[in-house]
N, C-alpha and C positions, 0 to 999 in steps of 0.2 A: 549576461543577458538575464539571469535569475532575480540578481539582484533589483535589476530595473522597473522589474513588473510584482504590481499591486495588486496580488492576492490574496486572499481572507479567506480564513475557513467559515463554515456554512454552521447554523448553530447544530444542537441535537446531536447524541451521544453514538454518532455514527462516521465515517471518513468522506467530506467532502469541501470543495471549495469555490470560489466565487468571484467575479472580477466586477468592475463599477462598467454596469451601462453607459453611463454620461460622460468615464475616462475613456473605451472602447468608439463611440461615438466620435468625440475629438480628436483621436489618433486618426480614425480613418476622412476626415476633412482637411484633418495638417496636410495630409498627402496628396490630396488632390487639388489641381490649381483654380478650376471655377467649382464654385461652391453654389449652388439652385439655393432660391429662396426659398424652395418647399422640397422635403426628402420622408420619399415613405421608406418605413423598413417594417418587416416582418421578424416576428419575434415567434420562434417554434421550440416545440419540447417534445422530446420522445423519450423511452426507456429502451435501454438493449439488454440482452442477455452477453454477457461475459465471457462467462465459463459454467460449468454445471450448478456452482454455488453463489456464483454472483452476476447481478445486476446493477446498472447503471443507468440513472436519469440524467438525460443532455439536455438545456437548453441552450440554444444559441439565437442569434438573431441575421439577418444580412438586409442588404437596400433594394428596392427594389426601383429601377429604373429599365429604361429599354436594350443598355449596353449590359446588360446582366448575365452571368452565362451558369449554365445549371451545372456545377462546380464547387465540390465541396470546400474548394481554398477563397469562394466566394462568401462561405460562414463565418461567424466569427461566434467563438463560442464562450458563453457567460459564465456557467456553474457545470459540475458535477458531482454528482452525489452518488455514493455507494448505497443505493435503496431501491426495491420497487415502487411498482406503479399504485402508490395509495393517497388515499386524500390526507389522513393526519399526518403519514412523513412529508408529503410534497408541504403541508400548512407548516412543518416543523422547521424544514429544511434549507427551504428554499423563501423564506419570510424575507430574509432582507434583500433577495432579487425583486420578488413580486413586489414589493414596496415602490422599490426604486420606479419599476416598469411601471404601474399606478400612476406615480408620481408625475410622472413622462406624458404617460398619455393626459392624465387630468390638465398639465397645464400645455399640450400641445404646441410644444416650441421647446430650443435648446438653447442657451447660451453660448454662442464662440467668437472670439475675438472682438469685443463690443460687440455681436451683433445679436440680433435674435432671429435665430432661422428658426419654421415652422414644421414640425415632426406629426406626422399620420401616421399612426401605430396598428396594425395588423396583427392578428395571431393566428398560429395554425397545429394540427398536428395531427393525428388519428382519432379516431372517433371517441375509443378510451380516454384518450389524455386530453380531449377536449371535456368528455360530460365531467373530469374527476374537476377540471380551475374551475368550470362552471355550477360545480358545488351539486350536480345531478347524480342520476342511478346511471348502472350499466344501459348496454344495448340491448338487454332481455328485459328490460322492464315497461311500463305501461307508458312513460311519455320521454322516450329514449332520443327524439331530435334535439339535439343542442340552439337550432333556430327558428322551433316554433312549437307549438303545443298540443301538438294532433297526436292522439290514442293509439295505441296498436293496432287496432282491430280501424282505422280509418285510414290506412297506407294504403290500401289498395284502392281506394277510391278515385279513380283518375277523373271525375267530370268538374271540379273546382276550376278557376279559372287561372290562369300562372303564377300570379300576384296573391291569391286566398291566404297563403300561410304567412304574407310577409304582411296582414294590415294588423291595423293598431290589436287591435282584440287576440290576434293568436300567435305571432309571433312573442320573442325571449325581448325579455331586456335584462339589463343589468338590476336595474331599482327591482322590478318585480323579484325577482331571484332574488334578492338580499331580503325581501321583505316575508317572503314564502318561509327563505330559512329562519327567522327567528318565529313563525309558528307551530306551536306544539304537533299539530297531526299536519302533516305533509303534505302538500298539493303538486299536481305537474311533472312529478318526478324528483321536484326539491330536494334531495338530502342535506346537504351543509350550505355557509357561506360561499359564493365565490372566490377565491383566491385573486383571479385577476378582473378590472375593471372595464376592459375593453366590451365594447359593444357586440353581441352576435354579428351587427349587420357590418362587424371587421374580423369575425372569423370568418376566412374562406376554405370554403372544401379542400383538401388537398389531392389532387387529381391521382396521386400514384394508390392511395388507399384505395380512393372510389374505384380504377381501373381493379387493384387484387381483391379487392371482399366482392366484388361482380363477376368477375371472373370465376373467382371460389364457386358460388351461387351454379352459375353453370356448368362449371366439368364437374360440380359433385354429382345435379342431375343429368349429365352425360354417363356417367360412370354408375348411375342408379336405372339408366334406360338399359346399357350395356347388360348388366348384373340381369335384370328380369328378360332381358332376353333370351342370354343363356335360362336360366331358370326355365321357362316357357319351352324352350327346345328341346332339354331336357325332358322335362314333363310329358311331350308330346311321343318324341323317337326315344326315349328312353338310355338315352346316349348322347353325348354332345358332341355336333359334327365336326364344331367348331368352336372353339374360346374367344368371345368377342369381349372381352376381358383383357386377354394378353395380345390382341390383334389393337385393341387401342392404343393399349402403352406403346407399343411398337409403331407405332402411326407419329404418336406425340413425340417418341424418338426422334424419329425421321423428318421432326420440325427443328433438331437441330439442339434439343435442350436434352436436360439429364432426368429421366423419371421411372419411378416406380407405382406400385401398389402392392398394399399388403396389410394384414389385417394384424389389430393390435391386438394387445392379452386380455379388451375387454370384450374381443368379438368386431369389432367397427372396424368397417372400411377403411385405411388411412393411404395416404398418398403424399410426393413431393411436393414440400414447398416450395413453387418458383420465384425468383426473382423476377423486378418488374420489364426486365430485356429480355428476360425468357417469355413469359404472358405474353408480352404484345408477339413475339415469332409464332408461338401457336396460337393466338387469336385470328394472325392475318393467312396460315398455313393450313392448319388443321382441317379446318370445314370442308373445302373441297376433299378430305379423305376422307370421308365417315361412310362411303358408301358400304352398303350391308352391314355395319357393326352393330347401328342403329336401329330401332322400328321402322320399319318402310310409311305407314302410313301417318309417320311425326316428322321423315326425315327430312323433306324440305323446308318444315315450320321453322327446325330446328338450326339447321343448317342457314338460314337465310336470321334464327336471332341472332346468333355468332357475328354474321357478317355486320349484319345493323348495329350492333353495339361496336365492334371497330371502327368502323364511320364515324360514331357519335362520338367516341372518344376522340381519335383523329380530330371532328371538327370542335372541339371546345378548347383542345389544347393548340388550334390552329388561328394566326390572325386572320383568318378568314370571317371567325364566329363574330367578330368585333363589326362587321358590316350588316349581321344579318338581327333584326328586331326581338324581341324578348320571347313572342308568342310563335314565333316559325320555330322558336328552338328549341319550345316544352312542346308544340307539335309535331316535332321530331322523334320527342325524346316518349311523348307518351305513347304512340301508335308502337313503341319496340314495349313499352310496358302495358299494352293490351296481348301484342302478340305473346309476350309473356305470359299471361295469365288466361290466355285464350288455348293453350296447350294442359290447363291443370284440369278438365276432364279425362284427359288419356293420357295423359304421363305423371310422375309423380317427382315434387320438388317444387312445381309451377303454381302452386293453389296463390290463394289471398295470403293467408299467413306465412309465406315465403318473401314477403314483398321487405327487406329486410330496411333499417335505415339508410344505408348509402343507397338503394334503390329509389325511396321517396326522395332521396337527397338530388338524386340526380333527376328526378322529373320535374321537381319543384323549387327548389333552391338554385341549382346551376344554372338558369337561365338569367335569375335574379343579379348576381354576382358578375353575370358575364356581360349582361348591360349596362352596370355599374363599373366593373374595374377591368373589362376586358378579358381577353383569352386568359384561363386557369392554366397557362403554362411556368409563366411566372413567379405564380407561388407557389410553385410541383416543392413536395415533400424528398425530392429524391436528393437534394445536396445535404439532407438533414440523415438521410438515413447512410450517405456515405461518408459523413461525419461518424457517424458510430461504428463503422467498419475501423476508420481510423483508427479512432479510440480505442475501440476492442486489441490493435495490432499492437498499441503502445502499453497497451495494461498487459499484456502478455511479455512483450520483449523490455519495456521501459521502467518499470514499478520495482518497489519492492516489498508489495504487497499489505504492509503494514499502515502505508500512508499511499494508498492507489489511486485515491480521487485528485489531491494535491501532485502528485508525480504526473498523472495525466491531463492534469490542465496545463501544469506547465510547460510539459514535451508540446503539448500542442500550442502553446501560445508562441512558442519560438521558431516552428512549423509556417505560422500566420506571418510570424515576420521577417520569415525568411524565403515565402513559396517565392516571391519573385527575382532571388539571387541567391546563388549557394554557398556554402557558408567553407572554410579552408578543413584542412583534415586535422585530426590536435595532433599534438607527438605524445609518444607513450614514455613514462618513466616507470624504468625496472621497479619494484618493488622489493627489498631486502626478505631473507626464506621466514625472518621473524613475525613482519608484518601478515604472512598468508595463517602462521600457526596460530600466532596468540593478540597480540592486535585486533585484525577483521572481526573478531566474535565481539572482543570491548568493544570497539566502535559502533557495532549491529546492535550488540544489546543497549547501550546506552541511546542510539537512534531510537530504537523502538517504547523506549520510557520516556524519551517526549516527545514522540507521538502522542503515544498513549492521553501523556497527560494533556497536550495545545488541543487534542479533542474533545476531551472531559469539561477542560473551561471555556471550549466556543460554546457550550450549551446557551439557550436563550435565557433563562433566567437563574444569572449565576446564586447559589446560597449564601453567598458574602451580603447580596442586594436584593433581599424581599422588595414587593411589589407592595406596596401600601395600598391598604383597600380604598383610599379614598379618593385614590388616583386613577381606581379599575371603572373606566367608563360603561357601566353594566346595560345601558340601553343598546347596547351593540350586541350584549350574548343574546345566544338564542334560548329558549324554552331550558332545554336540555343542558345545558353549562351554567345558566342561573341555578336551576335545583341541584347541579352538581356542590356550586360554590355554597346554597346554602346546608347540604348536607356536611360539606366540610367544618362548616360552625354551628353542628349540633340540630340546625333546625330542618324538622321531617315536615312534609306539607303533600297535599294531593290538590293544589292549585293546579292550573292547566296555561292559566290565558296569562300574555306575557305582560302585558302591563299593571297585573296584580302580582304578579312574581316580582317585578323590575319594584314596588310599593313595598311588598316585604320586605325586601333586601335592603332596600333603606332603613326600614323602621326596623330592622335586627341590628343587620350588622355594622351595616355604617355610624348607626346610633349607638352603638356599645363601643365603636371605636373611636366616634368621638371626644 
């Protein structure tokens, strides 16, 4: 089976590997007897945590159609890279995926079997992994939506009309973002090029993030009401009659999940991360138990936002929402983001600046997407995140550490083609006492020196093959990598604008090398 499958390593002086979109594509139409003249698939990328010193970038892709089931044998997975979540490894790394995927979507059709069937490419992924392809800042910075161009300080503005962020003037596009990055002072949030070419208005939210960073948002400020309660009790009787601290935890217990709280070494509040089947048990559990842990004169506000964001959830991830018009569904969504902001005179957590991105996302964008491609169940984030669980199980028990991204693509690729029939059991051949003494170490160490070295030469630009400068298309760098390239040939400049830089570099370098 090893042999059969077309793997490549990834370039960049790190362990990872790759398989062809458009081979992957073809396997899975061989197998199925009617073939649709139009096939969407989504294409997603997350990073996981490993083990304490390592991290992993997944992307995978799957189809999206009605028979679909949110199932991680439903994925099929493209590359992994032993890296975090950064813009120059992911640009490094993962170049001849993004290529291919570019490729794909620019000419919107595939070739199979004489025909040409028609390919709608999708992306998705967590908020991170989405601003890092689209070449933006983090979530803490001043124009932090990946689908449109509103300020921080204008999130909280609920009177815009449903549609406001998606017309021409404020929403993303691809062209503008490429064109932002190649100028010198920054606009919008712009940091780098895009990585991938896909349109914003085909990234879709991924409903399991939006469900945990909203979530987050409120049991921190449940857990910040709890905290001054006591405090205030305290203060008053001078003794606490009662810990509405550890009466919560106990509450959130008793909804059937695992939690704690407890404060870190920097002083901060911290608490369990749940899983997304844990969350939805205490979203839909919890609220009827908050009596007296809470302010009394918040706790209906409070208790009744709980309830209205389970609903909201509930209905976007429901074919229900696919009947209901664009504007009932951000007027749904906004009156839960007034009551919201309608408790930040008397509680704290709830102000303007709390209104975080997946909160504008969900006021203004989810409506947009759900009248265009239907319920956000579809493209739920959760067969991608238990793709990494996988993964994670096989880098631990399958690897052998040296070559861990290539071992784990391929334990999984055999995984893919074998979920639907199991495979016979091997037989084992004794091993002579020689082979455990002295043997196994030749063979380990001789594995590990070409490793070593097949990952030293997939780098992207091997030194056997310089790049000729006259081949280096320089209207494509930005500000900042023209004056890098012409720092490297000696000339210093305090130019700024790119099409006097893109003039130098001509008239130096390319002319010297002519």
């Amino acid at each position: 089976m090893n042999n059969n499958l077309e793997i490549c390593r990834t370039p960049g002086n790190t362990p990872g590997a790759y398989v062809s979109l458009r081979t992957e594509l073809r396997k899975i139409m061989e197998k199925r007897s009617n073939i649709p003249e139009n096939i969407k698939i989504k294409i997603s990328g997350d990073g996981t945590k490993v083990s304490r010193i390592s991290n992993y970038v997944v992307i995978s892709f799957s189809l999206i159609d009605q028979s679909a089931k949110l199932s991680s044998n439903e994925q099929v997975v493209l590359a992994i890279v032993k890296t975090s979540e950064q813009y120059d490894t992911l640009d490094t790394c993962f170049s001849p995926v993004f290529r291919e995927i570019n490729e794909i979507t620019s000419a919107g059709e595939i070739e199979f079997q004489d025909r040409k069937i028609k390919l709608e490419v999708f992306f998705g992924g967590d908020m991170k992994f989405l601003q890092i392809c689209l070449g933006l800042g983090s979530s803490t910075g001043e124009f932090a939506c990946p689908w449109c161009k509103i300020p921080k300080h204008e999130r909280c503005d609920t009177t815009k009309v449903w549609d406001y962020y998606h017309s021409e003037d404020i929403k993303r596009t691809i062209k503008e973002i490429t064109d932002l990055s190649k100028l010198s002072k920054k606009q919008f949030g712009v940091k780098h090029k895009p990585l991938i070419i896909i349109e914003p208005s085909h990234i879709v939210p991924d409903e399991l993030h939006l469900l945990l960073r909203i979530f987050d948002v409120l049991l921190r400020n449940l857990i910040d009401d709890a905290t001054d309660k006591d405090v205030k009790e305290q203060a008053r009787t001078r003794k606490l009659a009662k810990d509405n601290i550890t009466e919560l935890v106990e509450k959130i217990r008793s909804c059937g999940v695992t939690f704690a709280i407890w404060s870190s070494k920097a002083g901060d509040t911290d608490w369990t991360s749940l899983t997304g089947n844990a969350v939805k048990k205490v979203l839909r559990n919890l609220p009827d138990k908050l009596f007296f842990i809470i302010h009394n004169d918040t706790h209906e506000d409070t208790v009744q936002l709980w309830k209205d964001f389970s609903a909201i959830y509930d209905f976007i991830c429901s074919d229900l929402c696919e009947t209901k018009d664009a504007h009932s569904i951000y007027t749904q969504c906004k009156q839960w983001v007034d009551k919201f902001l309608s408790l930040g005179d008397k509680r704290k957590g709830y102000a303007k600046k709390n209104i975080t991105p997946y909160i504008h996302c969900l006021l203004y964008h989810v409506p947009y997407f759900i009248v265009n491609y239907g319920s956000l169940r579809k493209f739920s984030g959760q067969p991608t995140e238990k793709v990494n669980d996988d993964i994670k199980a096989i880098h631990h028990k399958k690897t052998n550490r040296y070559d861990c991204a290539m071992d784990a693509l391929t334990v999984r690729k055999r995984i893919e083609a074998n979920h639907n029939s199991g495979r016979e059991k091997r037989s084992y051949n004794k091993k002579k006492s020689e082979y455990w003494e002295d043997e196994i170490r030749l063979i380990r160490s001789r594995r590990k020196l070409t490793i070593c070295a097949a990952i030293k030469d997939a780098d992207v630009i091997p030194a056997s093959k310089p790049c000729l400068e006259h081949e280096i298309d320089v209207e494509n760098f930005t500000v900042v990598e023209i004056k890098q390239k012409l720092k490297d040939h000696g000339v210093a400049t305090k130019i700024r604008k790119h099409d006097k830089l893109v003039q130098l570099y001509k008239d130096t370098v390319l002319q010297n090398h002519s």
